[in-house]
Backbone as a chain_set.jsonl record, in Angstrom:
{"seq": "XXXXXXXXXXXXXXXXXXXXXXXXXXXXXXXXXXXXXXXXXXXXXXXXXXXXXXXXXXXXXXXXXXXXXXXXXXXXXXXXXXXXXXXXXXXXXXXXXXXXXXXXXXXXXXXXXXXXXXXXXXXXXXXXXXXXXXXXXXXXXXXXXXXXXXXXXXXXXXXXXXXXXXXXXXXXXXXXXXXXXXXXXX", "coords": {"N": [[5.82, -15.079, 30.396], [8.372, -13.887, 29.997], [11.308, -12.274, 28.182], [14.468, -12.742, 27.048], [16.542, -11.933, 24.241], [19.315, -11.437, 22.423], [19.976, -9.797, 19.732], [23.32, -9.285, 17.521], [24.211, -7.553, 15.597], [26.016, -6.913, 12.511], [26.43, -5.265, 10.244], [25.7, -2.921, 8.662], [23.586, -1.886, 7.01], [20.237, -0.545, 6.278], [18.169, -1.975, 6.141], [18.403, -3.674, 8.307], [18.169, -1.881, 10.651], [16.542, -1.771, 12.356], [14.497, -3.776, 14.348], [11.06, -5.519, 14.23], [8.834, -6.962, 16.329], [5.913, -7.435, 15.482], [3.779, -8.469, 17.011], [3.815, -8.711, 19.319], [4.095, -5.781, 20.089], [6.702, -4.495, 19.356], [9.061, -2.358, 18.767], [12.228, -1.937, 18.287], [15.565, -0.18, 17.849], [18.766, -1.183, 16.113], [21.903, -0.545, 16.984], [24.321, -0.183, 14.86], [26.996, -2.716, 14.001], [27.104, -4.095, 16.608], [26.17, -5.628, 19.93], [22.311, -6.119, 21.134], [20.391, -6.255, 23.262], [17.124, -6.974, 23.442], [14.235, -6.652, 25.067], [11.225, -9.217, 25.716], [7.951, -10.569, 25.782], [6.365, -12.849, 26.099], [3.306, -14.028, 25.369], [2.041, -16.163, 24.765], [2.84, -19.42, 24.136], [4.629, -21.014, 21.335], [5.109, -19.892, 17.911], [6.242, -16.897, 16.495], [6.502, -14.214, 14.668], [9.082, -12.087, 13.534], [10.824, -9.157, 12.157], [13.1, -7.407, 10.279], [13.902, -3.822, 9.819], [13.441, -2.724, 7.026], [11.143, -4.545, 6.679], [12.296, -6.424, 4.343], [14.149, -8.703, 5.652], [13.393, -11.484, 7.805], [12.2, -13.331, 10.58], [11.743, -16.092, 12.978], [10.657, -16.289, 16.064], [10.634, -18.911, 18.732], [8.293, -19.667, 21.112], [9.521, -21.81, 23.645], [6.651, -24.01, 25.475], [8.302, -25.684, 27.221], [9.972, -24.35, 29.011], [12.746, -24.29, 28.078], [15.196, -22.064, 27.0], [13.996, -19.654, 24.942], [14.704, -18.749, 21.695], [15.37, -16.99, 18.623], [15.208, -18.163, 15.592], [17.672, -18.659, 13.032], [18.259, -16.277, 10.229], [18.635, -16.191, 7.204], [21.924, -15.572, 5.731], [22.741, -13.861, 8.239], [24.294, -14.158, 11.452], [23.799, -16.591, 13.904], [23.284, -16.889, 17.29], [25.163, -19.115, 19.34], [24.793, -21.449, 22.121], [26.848, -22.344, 22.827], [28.904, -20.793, 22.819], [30.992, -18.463, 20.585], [29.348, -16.12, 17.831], [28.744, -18.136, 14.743], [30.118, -17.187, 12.093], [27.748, -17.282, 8.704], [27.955, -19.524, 5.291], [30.052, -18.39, 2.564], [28.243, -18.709, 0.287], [25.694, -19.015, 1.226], [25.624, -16.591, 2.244], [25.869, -14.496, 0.002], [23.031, -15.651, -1.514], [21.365, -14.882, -0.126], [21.814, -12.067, 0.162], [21.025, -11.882, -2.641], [18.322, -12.389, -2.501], [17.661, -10.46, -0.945], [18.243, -8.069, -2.985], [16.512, -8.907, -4.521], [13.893, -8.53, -3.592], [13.674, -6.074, -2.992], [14.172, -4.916, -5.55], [11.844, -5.469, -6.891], [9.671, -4.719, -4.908], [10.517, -1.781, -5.4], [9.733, -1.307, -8.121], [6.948, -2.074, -8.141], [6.5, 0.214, -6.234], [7.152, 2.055, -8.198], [5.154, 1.651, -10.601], [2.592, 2.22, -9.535], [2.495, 4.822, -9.422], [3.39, 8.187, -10.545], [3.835, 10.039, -13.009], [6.167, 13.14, -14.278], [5.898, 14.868, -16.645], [5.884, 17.753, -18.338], [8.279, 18.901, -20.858], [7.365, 17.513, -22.765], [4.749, 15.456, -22.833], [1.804, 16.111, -22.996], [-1.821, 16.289, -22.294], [-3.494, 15.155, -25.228], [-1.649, 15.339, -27.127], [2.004, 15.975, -27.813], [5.006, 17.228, -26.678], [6.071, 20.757, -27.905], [7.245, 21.253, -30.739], [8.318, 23.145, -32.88], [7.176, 23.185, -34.958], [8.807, 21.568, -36.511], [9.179, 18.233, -38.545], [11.244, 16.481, -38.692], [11.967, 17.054, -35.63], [9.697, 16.449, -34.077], [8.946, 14.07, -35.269], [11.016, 12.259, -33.766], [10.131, 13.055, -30.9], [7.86, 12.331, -30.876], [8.002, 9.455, -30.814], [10.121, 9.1, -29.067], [8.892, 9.173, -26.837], [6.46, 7.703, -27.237], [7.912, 4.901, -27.237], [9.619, 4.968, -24.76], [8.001, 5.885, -22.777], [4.874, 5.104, -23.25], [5.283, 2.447, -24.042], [6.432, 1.365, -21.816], [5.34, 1.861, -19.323], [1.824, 1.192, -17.47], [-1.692, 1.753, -18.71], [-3.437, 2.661, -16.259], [-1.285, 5.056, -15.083], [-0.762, 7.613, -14.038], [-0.059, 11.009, -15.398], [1.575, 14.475, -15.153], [1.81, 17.528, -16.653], [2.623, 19.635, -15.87], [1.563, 21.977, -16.386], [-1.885, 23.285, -17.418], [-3.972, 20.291, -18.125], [-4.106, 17.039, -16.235], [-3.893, 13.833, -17.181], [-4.418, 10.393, -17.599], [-2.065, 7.498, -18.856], [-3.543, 5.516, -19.904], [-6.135, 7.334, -20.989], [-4.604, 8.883, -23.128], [-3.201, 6.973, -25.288], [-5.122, 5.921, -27.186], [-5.219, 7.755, -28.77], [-2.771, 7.882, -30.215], [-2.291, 7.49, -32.698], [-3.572, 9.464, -34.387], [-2.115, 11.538, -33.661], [-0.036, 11.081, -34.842], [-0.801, 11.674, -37.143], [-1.398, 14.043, -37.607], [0.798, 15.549, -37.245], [1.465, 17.032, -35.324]], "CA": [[7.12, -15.67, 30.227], [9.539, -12.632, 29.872], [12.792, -13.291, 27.675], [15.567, -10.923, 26.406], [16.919, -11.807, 22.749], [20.572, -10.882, 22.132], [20.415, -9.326, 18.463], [24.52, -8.974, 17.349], [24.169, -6.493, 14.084], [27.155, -7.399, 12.332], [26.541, -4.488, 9.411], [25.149, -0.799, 8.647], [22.323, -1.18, 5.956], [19.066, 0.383, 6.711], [17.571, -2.882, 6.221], [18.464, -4.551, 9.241], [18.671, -0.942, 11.391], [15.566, -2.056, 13.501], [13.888, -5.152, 14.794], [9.712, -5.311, 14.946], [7.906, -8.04, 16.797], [4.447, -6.77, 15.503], [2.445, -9.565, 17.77], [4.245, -8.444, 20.744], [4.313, -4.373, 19.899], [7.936, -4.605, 20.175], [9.602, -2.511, 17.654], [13.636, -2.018, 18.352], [16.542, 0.105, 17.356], [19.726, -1.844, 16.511], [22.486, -0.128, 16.537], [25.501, -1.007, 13.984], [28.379, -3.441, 14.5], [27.198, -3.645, 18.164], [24.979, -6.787, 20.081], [21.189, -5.257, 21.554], [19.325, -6.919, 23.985], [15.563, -6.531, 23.417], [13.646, -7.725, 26.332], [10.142, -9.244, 25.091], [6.798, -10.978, 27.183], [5.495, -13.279, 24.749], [1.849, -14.465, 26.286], [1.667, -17.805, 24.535], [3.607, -20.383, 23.198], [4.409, -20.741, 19.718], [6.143, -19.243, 16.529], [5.985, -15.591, 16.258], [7.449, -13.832, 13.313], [9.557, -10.785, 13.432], [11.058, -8.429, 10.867], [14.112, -6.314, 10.161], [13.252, -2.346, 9.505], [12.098, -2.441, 5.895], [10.452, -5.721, 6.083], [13.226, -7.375, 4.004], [14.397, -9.61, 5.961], [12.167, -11.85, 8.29], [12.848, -14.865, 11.258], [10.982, -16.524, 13.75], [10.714, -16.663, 17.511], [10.036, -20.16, 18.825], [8.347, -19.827, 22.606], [8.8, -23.386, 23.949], [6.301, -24.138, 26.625], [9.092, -26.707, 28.242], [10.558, -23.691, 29.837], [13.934, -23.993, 27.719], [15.035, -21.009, 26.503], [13.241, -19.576, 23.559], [15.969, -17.824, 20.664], [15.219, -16.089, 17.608], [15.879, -18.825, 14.124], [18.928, -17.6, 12.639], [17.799, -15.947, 9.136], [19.872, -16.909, 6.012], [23.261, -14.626, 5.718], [22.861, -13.71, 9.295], [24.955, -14.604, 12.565], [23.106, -16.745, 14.779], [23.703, -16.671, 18.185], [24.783, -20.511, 19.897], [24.581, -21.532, 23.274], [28.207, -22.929, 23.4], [30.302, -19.954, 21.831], [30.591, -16.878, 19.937], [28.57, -16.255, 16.949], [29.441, -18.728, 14.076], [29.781, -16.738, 10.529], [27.415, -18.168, 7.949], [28.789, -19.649, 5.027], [29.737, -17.422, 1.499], [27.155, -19.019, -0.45], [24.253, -19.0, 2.184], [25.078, -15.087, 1.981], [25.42, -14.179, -1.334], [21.903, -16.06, -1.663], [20.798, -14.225, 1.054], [22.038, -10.757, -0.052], [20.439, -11.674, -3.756], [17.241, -12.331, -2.504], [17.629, -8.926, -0.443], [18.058, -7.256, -4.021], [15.605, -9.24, -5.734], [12.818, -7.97, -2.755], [14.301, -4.904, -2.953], [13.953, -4.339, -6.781], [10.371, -6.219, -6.787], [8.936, -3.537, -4.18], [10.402, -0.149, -6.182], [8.822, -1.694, -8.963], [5.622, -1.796, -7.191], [6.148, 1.85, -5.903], [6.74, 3.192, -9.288], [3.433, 1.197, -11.282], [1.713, 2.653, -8.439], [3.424, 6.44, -9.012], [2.985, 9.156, -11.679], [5.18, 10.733, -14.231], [5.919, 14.101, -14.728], [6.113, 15.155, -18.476], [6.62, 18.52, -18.998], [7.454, 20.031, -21.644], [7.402, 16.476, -23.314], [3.81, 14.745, -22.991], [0.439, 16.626, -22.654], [-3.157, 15.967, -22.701], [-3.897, 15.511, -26.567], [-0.424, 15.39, -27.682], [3.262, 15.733, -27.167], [5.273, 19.246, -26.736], [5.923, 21.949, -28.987], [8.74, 20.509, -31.615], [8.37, 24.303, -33.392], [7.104, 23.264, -36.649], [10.161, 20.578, -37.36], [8.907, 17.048, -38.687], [12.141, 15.492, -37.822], [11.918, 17.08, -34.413], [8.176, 15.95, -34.08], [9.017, 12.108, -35.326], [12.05, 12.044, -32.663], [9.912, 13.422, -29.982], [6.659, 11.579, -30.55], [8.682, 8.229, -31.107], [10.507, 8.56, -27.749], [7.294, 8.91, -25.986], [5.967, 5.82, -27.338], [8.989, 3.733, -26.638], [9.375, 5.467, -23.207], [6.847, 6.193, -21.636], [3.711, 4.309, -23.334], [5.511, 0.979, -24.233], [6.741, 0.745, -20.551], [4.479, 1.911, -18.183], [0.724, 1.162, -17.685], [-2.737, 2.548, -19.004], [-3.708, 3.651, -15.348], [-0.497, 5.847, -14.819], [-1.259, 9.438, -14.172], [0.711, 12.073, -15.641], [1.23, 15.477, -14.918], [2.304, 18.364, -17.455], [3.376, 20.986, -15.187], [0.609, 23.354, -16.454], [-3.016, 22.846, -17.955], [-4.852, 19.417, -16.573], [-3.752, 16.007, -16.079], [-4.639, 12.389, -17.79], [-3.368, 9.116, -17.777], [-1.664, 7.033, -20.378], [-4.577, 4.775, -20.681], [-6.857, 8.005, -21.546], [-4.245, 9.293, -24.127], [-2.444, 5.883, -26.14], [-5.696, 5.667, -28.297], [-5.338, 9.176, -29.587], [-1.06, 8.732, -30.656], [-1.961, 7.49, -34.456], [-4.688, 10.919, -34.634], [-1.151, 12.737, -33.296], [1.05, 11.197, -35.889], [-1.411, 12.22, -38.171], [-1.468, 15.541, -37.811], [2.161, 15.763, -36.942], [1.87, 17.994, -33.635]], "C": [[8.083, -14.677, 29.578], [11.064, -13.457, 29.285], [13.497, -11.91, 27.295], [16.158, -11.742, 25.353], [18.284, -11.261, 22.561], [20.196, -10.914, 20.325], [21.979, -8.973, 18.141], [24.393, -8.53, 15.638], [25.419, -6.36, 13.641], [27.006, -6.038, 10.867], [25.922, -3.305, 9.845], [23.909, -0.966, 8.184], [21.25, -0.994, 6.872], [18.201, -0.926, 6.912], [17.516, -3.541, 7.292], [18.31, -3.188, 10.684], [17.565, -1.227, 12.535], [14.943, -3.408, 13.586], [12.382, -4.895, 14.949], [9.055, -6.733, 15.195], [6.604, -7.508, 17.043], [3.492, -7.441, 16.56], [3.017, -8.83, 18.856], [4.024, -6.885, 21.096], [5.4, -3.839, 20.343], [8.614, -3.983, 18.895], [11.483, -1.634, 18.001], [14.472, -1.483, 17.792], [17.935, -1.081, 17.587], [21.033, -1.501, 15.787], [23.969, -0.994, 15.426], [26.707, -1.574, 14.403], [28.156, -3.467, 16.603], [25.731, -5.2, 18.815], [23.882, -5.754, 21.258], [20.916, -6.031, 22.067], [17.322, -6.494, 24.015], [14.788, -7.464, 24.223], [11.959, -7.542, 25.571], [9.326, -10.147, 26.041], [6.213, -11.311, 26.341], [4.198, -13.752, 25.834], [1.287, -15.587, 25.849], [2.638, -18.501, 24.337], [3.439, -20.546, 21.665], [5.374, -20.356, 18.931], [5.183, -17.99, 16.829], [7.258, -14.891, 15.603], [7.86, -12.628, 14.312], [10.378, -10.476, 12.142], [12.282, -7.413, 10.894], [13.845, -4.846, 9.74], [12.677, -2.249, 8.279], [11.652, -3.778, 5.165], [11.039, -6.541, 4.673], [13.567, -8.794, 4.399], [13.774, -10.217, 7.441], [12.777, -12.959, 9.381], [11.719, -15.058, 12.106], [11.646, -16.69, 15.37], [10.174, -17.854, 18.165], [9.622, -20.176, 20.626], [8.041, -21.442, 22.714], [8.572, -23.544, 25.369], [7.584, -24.92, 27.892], [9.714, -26.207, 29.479], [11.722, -23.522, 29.565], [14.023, -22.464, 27.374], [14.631, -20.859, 25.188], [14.589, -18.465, 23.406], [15.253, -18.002, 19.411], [16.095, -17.41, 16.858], [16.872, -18.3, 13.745], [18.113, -17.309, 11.354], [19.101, -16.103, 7.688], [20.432, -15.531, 6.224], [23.463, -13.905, 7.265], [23.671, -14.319, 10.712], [23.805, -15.317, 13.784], [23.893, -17.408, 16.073], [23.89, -18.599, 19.068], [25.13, -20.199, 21.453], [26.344, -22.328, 24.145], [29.45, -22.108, 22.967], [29.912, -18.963, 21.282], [29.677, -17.044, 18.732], [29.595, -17.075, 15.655], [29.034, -17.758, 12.911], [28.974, -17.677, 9.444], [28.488, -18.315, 6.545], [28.604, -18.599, 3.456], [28.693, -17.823, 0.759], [25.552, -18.698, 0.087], [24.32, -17.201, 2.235], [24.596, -14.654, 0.858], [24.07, -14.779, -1.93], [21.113, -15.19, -0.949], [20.726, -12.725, 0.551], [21.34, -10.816, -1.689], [18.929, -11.389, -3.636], [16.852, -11.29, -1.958], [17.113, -7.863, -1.887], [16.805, -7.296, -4.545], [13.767, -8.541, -5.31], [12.875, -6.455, -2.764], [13.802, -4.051, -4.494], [12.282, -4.284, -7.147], [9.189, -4.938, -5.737], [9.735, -1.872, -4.845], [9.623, -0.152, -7.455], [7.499, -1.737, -9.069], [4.833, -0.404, -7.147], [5.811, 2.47, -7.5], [5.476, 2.537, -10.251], [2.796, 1.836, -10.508], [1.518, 4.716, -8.254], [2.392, 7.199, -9.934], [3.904, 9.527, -12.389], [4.989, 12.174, -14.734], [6.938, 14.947, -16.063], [6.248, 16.119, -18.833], [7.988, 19.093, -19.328], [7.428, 18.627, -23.095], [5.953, 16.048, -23.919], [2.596, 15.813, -22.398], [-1.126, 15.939, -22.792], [-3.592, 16.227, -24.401], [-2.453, 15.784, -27.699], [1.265, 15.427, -27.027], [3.674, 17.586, -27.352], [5.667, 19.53, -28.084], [7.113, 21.417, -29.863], [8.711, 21.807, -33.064], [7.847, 24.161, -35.109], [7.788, 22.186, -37.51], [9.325, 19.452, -37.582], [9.554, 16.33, -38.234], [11.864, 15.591, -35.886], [10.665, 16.346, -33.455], [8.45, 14.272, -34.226], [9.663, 11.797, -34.141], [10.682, 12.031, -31.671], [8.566, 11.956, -29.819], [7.256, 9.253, -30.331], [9.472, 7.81, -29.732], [9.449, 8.582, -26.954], [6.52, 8.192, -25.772], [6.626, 5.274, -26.277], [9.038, 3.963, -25.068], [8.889, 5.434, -22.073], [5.219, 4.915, -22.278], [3.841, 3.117, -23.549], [6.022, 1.087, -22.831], [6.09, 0.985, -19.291], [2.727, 1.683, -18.429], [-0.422, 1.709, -18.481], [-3.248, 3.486, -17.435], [-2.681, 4.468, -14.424], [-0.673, 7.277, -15.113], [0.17, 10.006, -14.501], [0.326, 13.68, -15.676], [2.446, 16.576, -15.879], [2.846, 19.481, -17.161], [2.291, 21.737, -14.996], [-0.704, 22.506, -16.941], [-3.306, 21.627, -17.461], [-3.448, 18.116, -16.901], [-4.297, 15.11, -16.977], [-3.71, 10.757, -17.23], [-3.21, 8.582, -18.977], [-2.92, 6.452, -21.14], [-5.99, 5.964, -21.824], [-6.232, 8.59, -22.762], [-3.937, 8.378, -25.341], [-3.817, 6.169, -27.456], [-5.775, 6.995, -29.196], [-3.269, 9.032, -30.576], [-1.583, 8.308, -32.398], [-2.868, 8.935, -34.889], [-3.273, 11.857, -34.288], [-0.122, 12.842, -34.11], [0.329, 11.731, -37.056], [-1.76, 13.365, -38.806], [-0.324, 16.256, -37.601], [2.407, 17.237, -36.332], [0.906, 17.366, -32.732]], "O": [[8.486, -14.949, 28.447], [11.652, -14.489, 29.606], [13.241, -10.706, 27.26], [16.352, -12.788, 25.972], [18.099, -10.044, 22.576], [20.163, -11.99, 19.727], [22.094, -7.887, 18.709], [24.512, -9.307, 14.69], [26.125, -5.643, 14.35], [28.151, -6.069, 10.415], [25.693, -2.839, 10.961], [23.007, -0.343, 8.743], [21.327, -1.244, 8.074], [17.488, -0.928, 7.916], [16.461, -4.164, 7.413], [18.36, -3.689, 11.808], [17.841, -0.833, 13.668], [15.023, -4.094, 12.566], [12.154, -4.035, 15.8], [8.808, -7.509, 14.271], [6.117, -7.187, 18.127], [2.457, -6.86, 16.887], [2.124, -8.121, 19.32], [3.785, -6.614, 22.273], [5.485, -3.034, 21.27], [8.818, -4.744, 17.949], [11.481, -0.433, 17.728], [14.62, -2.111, 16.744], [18.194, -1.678, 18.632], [21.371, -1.825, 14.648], [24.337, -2.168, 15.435], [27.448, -0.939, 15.153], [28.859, -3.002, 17.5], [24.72, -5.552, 18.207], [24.346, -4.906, 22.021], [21.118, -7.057, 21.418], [16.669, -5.724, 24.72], [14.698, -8.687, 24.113], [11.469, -6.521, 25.088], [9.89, -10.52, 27.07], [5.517, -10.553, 25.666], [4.354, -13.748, 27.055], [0.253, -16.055, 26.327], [3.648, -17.803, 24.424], [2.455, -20.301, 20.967], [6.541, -20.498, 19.294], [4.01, -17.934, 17.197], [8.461, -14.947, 15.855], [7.341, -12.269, 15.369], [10.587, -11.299, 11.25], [12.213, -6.545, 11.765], [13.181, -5.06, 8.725], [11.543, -1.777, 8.194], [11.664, -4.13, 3.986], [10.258, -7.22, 4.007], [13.36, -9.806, 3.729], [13.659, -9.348, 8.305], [13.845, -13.48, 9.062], [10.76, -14.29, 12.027], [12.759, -17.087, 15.714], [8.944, -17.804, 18.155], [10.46, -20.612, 21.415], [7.113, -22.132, 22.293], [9.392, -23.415, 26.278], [7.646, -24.686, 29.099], [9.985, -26.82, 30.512], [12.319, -22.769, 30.334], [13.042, -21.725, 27.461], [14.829, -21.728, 24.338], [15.201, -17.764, 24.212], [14.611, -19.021, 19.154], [17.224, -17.743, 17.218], [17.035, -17.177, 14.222], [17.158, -18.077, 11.236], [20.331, -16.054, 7.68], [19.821, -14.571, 6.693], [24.548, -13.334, 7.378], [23.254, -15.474, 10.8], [23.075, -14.585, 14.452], [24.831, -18.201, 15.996], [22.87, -19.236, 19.328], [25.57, -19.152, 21.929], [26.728, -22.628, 25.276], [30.602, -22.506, 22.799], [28.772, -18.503, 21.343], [29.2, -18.171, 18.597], [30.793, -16.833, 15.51], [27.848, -17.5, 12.708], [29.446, -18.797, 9.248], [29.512, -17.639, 6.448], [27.52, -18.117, 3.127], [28.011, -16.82, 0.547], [24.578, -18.271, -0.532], [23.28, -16.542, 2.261], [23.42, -14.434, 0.571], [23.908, -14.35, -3.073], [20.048, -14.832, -1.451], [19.624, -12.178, 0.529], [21.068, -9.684, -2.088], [18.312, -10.549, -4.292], [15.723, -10.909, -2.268], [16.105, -7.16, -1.952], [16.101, -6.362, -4.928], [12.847, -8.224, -6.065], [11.879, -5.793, -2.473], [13.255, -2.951, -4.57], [11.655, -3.31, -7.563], [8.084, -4.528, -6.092], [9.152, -0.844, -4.5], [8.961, 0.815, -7.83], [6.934, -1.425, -10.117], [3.742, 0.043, -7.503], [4.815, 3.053, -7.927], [4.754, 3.465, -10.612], [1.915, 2.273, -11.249], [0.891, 5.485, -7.525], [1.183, 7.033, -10.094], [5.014, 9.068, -12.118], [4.021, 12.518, -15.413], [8.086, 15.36, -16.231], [6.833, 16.068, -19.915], [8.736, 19.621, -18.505], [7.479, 18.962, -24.278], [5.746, 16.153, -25.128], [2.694, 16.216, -21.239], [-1.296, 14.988, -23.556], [-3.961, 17.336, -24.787], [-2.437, 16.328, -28.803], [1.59, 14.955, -25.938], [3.117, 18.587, -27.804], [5.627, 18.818, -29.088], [8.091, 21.174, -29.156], [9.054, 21.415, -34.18], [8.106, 24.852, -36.095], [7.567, 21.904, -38.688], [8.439, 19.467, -36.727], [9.127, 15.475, -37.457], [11.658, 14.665, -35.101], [10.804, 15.83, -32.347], [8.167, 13.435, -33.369], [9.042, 11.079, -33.358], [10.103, 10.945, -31.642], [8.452, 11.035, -29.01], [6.761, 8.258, -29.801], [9.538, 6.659, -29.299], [9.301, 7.548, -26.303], [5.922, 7.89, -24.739], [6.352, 5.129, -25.086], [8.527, 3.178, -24.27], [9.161, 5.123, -20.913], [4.752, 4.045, -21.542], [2.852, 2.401, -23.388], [5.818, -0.123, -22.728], [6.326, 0.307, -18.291], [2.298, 1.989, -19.542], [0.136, 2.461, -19.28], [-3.4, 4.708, -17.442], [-2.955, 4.641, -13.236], [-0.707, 7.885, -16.183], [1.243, 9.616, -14.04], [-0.751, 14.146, -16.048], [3.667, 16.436, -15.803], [3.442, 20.234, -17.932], [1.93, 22.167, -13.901], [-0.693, 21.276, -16.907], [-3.0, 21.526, -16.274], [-2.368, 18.21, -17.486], [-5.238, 15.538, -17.645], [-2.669, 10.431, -16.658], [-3.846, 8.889, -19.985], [-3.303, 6.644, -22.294], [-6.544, 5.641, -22.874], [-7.051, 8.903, -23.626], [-4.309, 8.803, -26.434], [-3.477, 6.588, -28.562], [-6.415, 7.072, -30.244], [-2.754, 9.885, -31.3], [-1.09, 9.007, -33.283], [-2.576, 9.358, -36.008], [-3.362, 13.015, -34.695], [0.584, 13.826, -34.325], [0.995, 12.251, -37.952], [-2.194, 13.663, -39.919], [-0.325, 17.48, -37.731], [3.146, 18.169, -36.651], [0.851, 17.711, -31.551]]}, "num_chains": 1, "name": "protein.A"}
């Protein structure tokens, strides 16, 4: 049952720049301010998801056996396409909901990336201490004190860090050593 899909891409962001219908192996450029036709061959009936380029934003394809035409759900803040007229604009609220929950998916997956990352610390944080603060105490309290707050009160125990030079560790292998570092004040 072969269909074609009018997509009408009413913006730019990156988020919406492609279309993938993973069940189908259908994945779609769509260019900006411009309507795409993506011709698709669904092989059952049913709901079948699809996805905007960085899996942001999400809708459904409804094949109905009856033989009507099957169309793509509209997706909140999006233009969906009717069968008696041009595309109707959704309304400001249904976007700005729409465009929050964009952010909120948005912030929620870099958040992700970076727990997941590393941090690189020189000439700051080393294996067995913090950097060289020449001898100063003040410079030494400052230094070791932003390092805490920084870096060991906000990121994990299994966050690798890398010093530039000499080896690696993670936080979790260093934190139980910082009162042995204030203690010796280097």
């Amino acid at each position: 049952m072969p269909l074609e899909a009018v997509f009408d891409r009413q913006e730019s962001g990156d988020c919406t720049s492609r279309v993938v219908f993973a069940d189908l192996g259908v994945n779609a450029g769509l260019p900006a301010f411009a309507r795409t036709t993506v011709r698709l061959d669904p092989t059952r009936a049913g709901s079948i998801g699809f996805a905007y380029g960085m899996n942001m934003v999400h809708g459904t394809l409804i094949v109905d056996p009856s033989g009507e035409q099957a169309t793509p759900t509209p997706t909140p803040g999006r233009q969906a396409e009717r069968s008696d007229g041009p595309a109707v604009p959704p309304a400001a609220a249904e976007v700005e909901a729409a465009q929050a929950a964009e952010r909120r998916a948005e912030i929620a997956d870099l958040t992700r990336r970076v727990a997941a990352g590393v941090v690189l610390t020189s000439p700051v944080l080393f294996p067995g201490g913090v950097g060289n603060t020449f001898g100063s105490k003040a410079n030494f309290t400052s230094l070791i004190n932003d390092v805490e707050r920084k870096i060991f009160d906000q990121l994990p125990d299994d966050m690798w860090f890398y010093p530039g030079h000499d080896n690696d560790s993670t936080l979790g292998r260093e934190r139980p050593a910082i009162p042995e570092w204030r203690a010796r004040g280097w």
